[in-house]
PAZAPA-4460 file (N, C-alpha, C; in steps of 0.05 Angstrom, whole numbers, plus 32768, in hexadecimal, padded with zeros to 4 digits):
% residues 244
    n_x    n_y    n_z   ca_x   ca_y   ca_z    c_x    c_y    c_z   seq   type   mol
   8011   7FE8   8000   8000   8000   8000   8011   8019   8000     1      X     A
   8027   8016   800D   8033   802C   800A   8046   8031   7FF3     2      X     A
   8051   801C   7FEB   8066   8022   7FD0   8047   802D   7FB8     3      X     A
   8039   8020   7FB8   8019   802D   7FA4   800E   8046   7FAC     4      X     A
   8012   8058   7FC6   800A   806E   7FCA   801E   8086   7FC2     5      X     A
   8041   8072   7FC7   8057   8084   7FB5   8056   8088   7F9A     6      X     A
   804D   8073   7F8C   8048   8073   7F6F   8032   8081   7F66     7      X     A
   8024   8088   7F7B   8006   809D   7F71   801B   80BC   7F70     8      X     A
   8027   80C7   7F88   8035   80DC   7F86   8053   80DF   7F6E     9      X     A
   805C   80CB   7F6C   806E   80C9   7F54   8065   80C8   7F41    10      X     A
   8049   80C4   7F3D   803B   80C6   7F24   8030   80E4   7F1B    11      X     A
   8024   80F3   7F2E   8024   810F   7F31   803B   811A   7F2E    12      X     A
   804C   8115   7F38   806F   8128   7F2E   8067   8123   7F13    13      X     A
   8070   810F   7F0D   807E   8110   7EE9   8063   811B   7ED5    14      X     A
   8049   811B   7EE0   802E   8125   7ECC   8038   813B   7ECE    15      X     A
   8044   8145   7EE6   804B   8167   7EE9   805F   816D   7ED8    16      X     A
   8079   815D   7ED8   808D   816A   7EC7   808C   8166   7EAA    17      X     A
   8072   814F   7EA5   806F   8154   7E88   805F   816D   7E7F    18      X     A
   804F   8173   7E90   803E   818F   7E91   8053   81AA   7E8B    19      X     A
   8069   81A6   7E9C   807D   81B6   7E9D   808E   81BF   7E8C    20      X     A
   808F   81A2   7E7A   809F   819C   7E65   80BD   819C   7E6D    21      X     A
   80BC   8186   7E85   80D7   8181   7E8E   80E3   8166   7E78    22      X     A
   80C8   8157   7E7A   80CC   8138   7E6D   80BC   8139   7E5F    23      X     A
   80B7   811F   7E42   80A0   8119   7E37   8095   8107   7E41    24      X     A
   80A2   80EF   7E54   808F   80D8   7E51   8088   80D3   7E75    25      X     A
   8072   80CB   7E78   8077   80C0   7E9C   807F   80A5   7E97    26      X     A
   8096   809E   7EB1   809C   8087   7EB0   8086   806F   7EBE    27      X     A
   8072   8080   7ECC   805E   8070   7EE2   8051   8065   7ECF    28      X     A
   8047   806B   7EB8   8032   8074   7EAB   801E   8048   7EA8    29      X     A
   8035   8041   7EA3   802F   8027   7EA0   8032   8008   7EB7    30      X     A
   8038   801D   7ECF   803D   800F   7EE6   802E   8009   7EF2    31      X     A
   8021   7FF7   7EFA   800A   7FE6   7F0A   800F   7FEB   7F29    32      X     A
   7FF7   7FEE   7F2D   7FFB   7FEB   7F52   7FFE   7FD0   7F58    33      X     A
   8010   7FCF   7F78   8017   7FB4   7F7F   7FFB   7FA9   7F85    34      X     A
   7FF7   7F90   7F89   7FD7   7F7E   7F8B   7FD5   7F82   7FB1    35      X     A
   7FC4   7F88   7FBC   7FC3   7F87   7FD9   7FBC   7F75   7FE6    36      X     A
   7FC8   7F5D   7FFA   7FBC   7F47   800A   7FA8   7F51   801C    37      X     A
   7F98   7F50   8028   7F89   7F56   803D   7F84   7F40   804C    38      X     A
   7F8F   7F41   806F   7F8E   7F31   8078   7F77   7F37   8084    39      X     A
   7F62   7F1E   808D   7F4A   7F1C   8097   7F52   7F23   80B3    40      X     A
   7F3A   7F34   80B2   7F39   7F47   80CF   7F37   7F3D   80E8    41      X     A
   7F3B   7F3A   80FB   7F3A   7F29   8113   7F31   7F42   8128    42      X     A
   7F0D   7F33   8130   7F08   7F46   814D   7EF5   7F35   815A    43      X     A
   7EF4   7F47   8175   7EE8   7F33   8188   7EC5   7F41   8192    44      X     A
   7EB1   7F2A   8191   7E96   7F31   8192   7E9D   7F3C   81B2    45      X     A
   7E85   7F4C   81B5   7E7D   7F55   81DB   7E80   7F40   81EC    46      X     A
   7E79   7F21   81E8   7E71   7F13   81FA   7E99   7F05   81F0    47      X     A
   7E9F   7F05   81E7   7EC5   7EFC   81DB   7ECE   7F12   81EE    48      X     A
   7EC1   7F29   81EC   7EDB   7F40   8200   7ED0   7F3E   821A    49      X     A
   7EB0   7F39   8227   7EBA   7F34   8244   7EBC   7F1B   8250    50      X     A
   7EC3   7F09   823D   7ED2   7EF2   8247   7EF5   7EEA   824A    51      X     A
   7EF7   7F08   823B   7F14   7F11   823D   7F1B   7F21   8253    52      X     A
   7F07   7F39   8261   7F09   7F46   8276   7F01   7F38   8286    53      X     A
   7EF9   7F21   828D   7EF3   7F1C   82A3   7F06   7EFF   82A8    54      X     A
   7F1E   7F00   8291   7F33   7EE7   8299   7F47   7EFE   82A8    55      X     A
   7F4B   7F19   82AC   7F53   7F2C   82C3   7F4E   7F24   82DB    56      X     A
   7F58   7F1C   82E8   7F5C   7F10   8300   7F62   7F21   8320    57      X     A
   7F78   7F2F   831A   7F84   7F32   8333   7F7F   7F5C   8331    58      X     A
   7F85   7F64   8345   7F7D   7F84   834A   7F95   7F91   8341    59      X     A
   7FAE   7F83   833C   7FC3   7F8F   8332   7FC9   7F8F   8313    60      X     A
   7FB0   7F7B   830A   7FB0   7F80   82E0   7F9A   7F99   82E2    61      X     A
   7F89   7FA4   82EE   7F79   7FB7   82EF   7F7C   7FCC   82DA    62      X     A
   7F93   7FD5   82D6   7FA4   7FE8   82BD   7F9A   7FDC   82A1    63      X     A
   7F92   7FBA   82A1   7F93   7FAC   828E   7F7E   7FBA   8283    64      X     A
   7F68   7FAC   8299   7F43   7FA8   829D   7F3E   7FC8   8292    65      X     A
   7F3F   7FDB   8299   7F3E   7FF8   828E   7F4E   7FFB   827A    66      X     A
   7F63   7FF5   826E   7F72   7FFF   8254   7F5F   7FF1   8243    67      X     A
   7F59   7FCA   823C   7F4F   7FC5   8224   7F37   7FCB   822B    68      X     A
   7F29   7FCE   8239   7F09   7FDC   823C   7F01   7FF5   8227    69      X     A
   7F15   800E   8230   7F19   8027   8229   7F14   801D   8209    70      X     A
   7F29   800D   8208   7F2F   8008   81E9   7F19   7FFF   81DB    71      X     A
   7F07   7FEA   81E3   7EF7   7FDE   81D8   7EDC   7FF2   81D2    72      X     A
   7EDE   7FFC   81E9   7EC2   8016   81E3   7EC7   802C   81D5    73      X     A
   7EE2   802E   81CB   7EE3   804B   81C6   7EF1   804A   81AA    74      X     A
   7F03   8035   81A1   7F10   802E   818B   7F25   8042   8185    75      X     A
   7F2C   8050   8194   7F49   8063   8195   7F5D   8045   818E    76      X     A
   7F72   8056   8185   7F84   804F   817E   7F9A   8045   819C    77      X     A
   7FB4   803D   8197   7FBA   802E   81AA   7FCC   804E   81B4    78      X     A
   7FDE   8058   81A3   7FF2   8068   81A6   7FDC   808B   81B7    79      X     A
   7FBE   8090   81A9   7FAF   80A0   81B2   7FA9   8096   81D3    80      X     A
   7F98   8088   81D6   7F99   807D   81F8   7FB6   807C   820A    81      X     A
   7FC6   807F   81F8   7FE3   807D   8209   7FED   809C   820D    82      X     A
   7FE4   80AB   81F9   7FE7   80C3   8206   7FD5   80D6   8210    83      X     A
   7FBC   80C5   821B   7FA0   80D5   822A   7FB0   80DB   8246    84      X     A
   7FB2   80F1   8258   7FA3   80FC   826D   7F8A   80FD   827A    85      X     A
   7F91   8105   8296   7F7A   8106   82A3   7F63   8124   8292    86      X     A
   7F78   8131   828F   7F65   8153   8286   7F56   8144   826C    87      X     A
   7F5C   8132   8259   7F52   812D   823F   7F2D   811B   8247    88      X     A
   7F2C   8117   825E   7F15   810F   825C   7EFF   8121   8271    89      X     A
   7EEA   8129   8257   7EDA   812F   8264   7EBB   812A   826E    90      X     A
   7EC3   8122   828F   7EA2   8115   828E   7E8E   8128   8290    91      X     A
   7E8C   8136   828C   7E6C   814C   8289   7E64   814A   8276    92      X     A
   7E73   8148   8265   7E6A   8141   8247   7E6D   8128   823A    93      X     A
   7E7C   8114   8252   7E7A   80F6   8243   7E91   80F0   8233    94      X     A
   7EA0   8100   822E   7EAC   8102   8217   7ED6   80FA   8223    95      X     A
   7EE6   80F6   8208   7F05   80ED   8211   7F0A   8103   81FD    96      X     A
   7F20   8117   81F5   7F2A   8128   81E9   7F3F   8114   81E0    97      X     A
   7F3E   8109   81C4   7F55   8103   81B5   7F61   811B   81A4    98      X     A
   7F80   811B   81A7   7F8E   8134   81A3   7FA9   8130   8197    99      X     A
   7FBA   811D   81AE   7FD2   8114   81A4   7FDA   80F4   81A4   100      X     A
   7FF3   80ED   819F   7FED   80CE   8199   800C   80D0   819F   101      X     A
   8014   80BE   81B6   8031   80B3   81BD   8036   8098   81B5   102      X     A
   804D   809C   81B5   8064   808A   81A6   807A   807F   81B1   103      X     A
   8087   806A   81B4   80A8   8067   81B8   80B6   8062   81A7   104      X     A
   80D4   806D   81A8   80E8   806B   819E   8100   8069   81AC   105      X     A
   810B   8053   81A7   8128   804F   81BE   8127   8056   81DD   106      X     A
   810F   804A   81E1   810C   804B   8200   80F6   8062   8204   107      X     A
   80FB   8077   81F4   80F7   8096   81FD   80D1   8095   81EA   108      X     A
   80C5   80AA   81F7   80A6   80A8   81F7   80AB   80C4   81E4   109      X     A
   8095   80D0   81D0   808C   80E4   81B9   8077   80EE   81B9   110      X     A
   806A   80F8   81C4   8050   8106   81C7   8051   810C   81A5   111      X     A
   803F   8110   8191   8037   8120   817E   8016   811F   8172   112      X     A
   8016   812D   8165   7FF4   8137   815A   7FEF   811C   814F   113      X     A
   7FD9   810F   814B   7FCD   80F8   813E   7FD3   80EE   8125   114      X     A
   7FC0   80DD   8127   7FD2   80D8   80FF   7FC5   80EA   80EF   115      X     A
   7FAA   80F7   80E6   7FA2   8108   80D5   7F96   811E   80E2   116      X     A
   7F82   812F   80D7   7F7F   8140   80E6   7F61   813B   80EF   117      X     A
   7F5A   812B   80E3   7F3A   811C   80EB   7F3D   810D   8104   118      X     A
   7F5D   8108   810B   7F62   80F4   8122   7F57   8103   813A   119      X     A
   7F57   811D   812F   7F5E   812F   8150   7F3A   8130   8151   120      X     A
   7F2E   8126   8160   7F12   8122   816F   7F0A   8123   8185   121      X     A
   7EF1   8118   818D   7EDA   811A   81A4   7ECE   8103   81AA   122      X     A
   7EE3   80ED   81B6   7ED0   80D4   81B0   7EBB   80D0   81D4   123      X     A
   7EA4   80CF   81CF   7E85   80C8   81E6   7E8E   80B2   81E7   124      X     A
   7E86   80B1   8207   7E8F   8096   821E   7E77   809B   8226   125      X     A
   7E77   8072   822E   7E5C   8077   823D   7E64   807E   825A   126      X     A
   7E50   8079   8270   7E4E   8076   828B   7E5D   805E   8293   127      X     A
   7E5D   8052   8292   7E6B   803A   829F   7E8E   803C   829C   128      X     A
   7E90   8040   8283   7EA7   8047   827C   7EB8   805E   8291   129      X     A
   7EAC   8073   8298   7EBB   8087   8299   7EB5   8083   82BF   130      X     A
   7EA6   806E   82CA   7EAE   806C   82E5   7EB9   8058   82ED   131      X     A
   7ECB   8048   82CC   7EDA   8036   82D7   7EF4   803C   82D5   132      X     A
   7EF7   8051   82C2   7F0F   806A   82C5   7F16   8081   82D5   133      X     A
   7EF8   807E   82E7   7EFC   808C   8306   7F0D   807C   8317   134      X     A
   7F03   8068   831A   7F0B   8049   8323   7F30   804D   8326   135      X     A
   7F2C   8040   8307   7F4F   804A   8301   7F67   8059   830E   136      X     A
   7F57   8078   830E   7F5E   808D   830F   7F68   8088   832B   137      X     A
   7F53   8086   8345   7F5B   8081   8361   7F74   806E   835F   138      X     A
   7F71   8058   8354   7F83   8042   835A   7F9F   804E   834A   139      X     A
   7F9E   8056   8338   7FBB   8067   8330   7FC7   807E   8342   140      X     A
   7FB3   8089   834E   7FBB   809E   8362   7FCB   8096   8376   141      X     A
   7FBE   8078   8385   7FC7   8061   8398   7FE3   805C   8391   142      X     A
   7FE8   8053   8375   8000   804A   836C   8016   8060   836F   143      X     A
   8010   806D   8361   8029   808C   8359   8026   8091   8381   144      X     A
   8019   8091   838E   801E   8098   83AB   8033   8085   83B9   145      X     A
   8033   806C   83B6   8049   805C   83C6   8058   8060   83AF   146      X     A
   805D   8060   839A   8075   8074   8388   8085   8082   8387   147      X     A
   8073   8095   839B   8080   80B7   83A2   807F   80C1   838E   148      X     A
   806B   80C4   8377   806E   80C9   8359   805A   80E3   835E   149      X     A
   8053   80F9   835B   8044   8112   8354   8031   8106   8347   150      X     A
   800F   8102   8342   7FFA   8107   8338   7FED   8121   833B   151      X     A
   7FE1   811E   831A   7FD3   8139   8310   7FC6   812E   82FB   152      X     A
   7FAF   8144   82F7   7FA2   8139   82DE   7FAD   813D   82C1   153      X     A
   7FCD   8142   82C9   7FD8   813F   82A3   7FF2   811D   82AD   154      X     A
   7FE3   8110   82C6   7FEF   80FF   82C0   7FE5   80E5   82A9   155      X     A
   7FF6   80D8   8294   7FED   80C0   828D   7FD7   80B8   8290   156      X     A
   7FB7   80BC   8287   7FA6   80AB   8294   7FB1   8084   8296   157      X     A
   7FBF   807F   8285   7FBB   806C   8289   7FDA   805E   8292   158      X     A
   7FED   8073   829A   8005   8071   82A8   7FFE   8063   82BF   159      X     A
   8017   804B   82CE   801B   8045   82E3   8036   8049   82F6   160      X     A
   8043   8057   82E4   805E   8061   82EF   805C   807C   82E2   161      X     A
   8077   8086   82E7   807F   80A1   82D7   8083   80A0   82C5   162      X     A
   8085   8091   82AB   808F   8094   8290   806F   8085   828D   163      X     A
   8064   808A   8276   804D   807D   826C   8052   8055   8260   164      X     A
   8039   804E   8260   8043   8036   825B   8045   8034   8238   165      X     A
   8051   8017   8238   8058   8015   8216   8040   8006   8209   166      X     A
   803E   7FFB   81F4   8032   7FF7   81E0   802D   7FDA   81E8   167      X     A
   804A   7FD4   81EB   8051   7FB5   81DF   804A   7FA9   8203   168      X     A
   8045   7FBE   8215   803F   7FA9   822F   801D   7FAA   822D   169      X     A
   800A   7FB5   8225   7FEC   7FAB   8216   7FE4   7F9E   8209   170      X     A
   8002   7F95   81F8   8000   7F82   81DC   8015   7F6B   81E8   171      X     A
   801B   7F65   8201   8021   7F45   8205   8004   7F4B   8219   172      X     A
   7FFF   7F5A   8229   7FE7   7F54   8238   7FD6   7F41   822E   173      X     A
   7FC0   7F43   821B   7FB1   7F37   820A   7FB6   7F24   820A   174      X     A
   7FD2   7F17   8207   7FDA   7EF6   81FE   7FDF   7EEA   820F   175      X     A
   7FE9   7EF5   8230   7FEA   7EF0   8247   7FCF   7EE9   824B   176      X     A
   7FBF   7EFF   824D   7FA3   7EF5   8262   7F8F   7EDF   824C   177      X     A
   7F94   7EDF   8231   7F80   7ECF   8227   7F84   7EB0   822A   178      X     A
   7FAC   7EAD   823C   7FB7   7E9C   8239   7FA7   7E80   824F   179      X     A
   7F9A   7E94   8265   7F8C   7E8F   8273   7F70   7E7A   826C   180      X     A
   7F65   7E7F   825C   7F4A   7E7A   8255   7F55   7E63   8239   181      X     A
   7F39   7E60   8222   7F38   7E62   820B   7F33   7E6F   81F6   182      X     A
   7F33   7E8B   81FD   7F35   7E9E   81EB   7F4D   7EA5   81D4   183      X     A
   7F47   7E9E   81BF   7F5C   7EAC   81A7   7F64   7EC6   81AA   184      X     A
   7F7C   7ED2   81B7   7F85   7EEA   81B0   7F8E   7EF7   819C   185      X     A
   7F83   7F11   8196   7F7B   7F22   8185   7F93   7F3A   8184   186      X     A
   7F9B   7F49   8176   7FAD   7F5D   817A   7FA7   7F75   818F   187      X     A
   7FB5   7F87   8192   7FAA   7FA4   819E   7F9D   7FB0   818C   188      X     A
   7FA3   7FB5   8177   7FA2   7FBE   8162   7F7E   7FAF   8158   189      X     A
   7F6F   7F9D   815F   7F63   7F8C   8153   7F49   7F92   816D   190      X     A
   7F4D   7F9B   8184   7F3A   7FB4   818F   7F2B   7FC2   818A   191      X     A
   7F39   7FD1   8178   7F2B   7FF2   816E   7F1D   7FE3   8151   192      X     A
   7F23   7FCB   8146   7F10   7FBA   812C   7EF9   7FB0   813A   193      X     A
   7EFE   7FA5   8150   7EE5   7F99   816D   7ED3   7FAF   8172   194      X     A
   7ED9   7FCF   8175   7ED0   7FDC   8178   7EB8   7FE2   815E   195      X     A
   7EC5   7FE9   8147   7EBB   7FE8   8131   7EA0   7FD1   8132   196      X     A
   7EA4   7FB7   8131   7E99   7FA6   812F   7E83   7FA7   8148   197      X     A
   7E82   7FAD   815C   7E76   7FBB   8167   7E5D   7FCA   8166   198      X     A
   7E64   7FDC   8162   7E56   7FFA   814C   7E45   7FEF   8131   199      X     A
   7E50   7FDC   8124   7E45   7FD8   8113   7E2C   7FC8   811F   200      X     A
   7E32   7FB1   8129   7E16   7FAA   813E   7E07   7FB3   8145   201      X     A
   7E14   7FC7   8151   7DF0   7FE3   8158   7DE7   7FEC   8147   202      X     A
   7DF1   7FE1   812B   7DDE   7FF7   8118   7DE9   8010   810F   203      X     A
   7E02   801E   8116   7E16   802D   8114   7E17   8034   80F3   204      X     A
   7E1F   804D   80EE   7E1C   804E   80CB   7E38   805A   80C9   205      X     A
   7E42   8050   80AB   7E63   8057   80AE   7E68   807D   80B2   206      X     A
   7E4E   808A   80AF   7E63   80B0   80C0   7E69   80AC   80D0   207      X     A
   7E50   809E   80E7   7E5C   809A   8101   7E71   808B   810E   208      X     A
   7E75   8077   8100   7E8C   806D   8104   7EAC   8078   8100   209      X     A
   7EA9   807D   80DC   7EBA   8092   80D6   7EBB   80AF   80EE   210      X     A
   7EAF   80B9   80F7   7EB4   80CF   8107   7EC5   80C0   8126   211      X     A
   7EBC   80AB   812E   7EBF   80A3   8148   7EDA   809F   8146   212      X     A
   7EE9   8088   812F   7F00   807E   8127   7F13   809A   8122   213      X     A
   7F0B   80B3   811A   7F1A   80C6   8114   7F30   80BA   80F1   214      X     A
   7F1A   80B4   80EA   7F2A   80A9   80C6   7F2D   80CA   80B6   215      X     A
   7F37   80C1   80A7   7F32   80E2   8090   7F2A   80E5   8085   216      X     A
   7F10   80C8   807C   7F03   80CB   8061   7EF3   80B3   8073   217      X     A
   7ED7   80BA   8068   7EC2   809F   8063   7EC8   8089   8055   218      X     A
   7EDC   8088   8041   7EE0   8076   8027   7EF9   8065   8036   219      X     A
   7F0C   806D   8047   7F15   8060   805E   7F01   804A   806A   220      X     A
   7EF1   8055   8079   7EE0   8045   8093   7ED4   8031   8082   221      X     A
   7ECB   803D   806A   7EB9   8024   804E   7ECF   800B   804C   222      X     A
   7EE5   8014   8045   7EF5   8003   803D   7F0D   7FF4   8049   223      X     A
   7F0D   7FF6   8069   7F15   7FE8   807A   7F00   7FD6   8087   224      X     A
   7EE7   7FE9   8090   7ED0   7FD8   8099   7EB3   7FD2   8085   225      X     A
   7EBA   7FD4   8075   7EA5   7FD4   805D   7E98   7FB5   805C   226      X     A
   7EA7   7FA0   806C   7E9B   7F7F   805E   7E9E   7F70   807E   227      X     A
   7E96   7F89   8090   7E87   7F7D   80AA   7E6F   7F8B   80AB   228      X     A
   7E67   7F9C   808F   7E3D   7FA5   8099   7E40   7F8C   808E   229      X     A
   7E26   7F8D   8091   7E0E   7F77   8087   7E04   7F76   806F   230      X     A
   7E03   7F66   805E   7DFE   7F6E   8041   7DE5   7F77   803D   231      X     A
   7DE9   7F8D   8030   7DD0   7F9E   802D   7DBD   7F97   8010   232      X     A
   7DD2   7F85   7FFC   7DC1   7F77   7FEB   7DB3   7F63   7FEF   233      X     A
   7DB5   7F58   8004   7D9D   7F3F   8003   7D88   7F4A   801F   234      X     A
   7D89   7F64   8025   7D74   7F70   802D   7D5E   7F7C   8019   235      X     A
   7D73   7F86   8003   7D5E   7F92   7FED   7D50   7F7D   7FD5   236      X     A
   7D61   7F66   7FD5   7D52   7F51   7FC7   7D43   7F40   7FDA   237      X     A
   7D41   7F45   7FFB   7D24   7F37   8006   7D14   7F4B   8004   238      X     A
   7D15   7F62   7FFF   7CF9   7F74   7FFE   7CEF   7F70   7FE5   239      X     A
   7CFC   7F6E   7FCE   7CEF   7F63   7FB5   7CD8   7F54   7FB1   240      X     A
   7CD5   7F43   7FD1   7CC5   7F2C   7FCB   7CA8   7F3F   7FDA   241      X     A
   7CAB   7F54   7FDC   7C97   7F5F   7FE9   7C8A   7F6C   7FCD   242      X     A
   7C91   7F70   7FB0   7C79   7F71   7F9F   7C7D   7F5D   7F8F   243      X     A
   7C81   7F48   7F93   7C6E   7F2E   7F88   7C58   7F1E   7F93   244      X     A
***
């Protein structure tokens, strides 16, 4: 996908410099896009994810039980939840302020702006959610206190020390706790598709989804989640049978 999205912009240069009359010929001109595999999507139904939260066991995975929760209801991204604060959520209005999105590199953490500019949103929480992030909140306070660590509300929401946590300790989580049970574990990444899948269950129509996900285009949300609706042609060929 990406060497085919370079070849769309190297194709625009050279239409330009023949416009220019730098060159006569484009060299793209006859170049095929690479063919795309698409691997089949992997996510977990409501009654798959609380049989996953409830192989959480002990009061000290608690960080767990609230991180993939968050995730499942809200379909943020993994790197966006890693750089929420306490100030980013607001409950009067229900709502989490997605804004920036952290990263690691060589140990060291990157705060920066989202991936597009549609990323930067308003994603609605229900009730349950946001008093199990109250929940949280006390018990992180608890922690950073026998720490000797400063809390505030621009700490980490979902910090348990002073440096924020990483990526890759959410993404053995999953394979750890499903290791427990018989549950097939799913990616981190394969969450925020759960979420999707989700949404679409309620009846969800792709703006709303597209808005929730923070995509940049509708034709995105169509074409990542486009062949988990429900086929809408053999809805319109059973109504058929309603004038015969």
């Amino acid at each position: 996908k990406t060497i085919n999205n370079i070849m769309i912009i190297l194709n625009k240069l050279f239409e330009t410099a023949i416009l220019e009359n730098v060159i006569k010929i484009n060299p793209c001109t006859n170049v095929k896009n690479l063919p795309l595999s698409k691997k089949q999507m992997k996510f977990w139904t409501p009654d798959q994810f609380r049989t996953f939260i409830h192989l959480i066991e002990t009061e000290e995975e608690f960080i767990f039980k609230v991180f993939y929760t968050t995730s499942y209801l809200t379909g943020m991204r993994c790197g966006e939840m890693l750089a929420l604060d306490w100030t980013d959520l607001d409950k009067f209005r229900k709502e989490i302020n997605v804004h920036k999105s952290l990263s690691f590199n060589k140990g060291e953490y990157k705060i920066t702006t989202p991936k597009t500019k549609n990323s930067i949103r308003r994603v609605s929480v229900n009730s349950k959610l946001i008093d199990l992030l109250d929940q949280w909140k006390e018990k992180q306070r608890e922690i950073f206190h026998k720490l000797n660590i400063k809390h505030s509300d621009k700490t980490f929401m979902f910090g348990y020390r002073e440096l924020p946590p990483s990526k890759d300790r959410f993404s053995r989580g999953i394979r750890r706790i499903c290791s427990r049970g018989s549950l097939e574990p799913i990616r981190l990444h394969d969450l925020r598709h759960s979420h999707v899948a989700l949404l679409i269950h309620q009846g969800e129509d792709y703006a709303t989804i597209k808005e929730r996900l923070g995509h940049a285009s509708i034709k995105t949300t169509i074409d990542v989640y486009g062949h988990l609706f429900p086929n809408k042609q053999r809805e319109t060929a059973d109504r058929l049978d309603d004038l015969l």
